[in-house]
N, C-alpha and C positions, 0 to 999 in steps of 0.2 A: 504494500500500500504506500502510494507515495504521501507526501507530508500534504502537498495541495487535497489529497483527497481528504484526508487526515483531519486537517484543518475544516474544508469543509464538513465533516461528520459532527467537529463539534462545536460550530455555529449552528449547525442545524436542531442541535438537541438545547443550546443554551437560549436559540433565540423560539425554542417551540414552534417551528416551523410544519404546519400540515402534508401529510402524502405528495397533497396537489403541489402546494409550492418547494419542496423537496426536489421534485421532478423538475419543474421550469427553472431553477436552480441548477440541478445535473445538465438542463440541455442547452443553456446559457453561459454554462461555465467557460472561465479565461482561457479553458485549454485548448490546446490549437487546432485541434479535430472535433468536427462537428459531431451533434447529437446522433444515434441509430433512430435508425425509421422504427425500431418497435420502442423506444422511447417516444420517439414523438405520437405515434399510435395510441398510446397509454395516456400520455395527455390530451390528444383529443377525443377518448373515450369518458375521460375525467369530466368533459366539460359539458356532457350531459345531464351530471348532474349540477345543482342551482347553488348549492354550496362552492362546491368543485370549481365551480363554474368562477365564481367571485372569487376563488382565493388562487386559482391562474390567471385573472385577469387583472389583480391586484399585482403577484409577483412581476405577469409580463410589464406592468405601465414603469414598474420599479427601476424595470432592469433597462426600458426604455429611454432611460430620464439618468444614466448610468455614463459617465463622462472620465476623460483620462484614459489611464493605465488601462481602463476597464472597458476600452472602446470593443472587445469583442461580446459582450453582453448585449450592447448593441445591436452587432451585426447579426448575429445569432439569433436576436430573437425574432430580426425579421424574415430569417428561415420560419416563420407561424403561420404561416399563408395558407 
């Protein structure tokens, strides 16, 4: 496990982050290979439901609005198409 994953794991548990945004998180990530298509599958199954729905639309606006170092959060999340 690399440390970036590492790191991620535990932001994820300290900031109590949901399944839903968990995922938009994994497919956003800085790392320099895009999301799997059954990642991305997974979240657009997610967003059938209404909960689900708001809390990937909340992560994607996040990572939207995501500037700097962290311009591939950016690019990444407009693979959402």
């Amino acid at each position: 496990m690399t440390t970036s994953a590492l790191r991620r794991q535990v932001k994820n548990i300290v900031h109590n982050y949901s399944e839903a945004e968990i995922k938009v998180r994994e497919a956003t990530s800085n790392d320099p290979w895009g999301p799997s298509s059954s990642l991305m599958s997974e979240i657009a199954d997610l967003t059938f439901n209404v909960v689900a729905f708001a809390e990937v639309m909340g992560m994607v606006w996040k990572r939207l609005n995501d500037h700097g170092k962290n311009w591939r959060h950016v690019y990444k999340v407009n693979t959402f198409k």
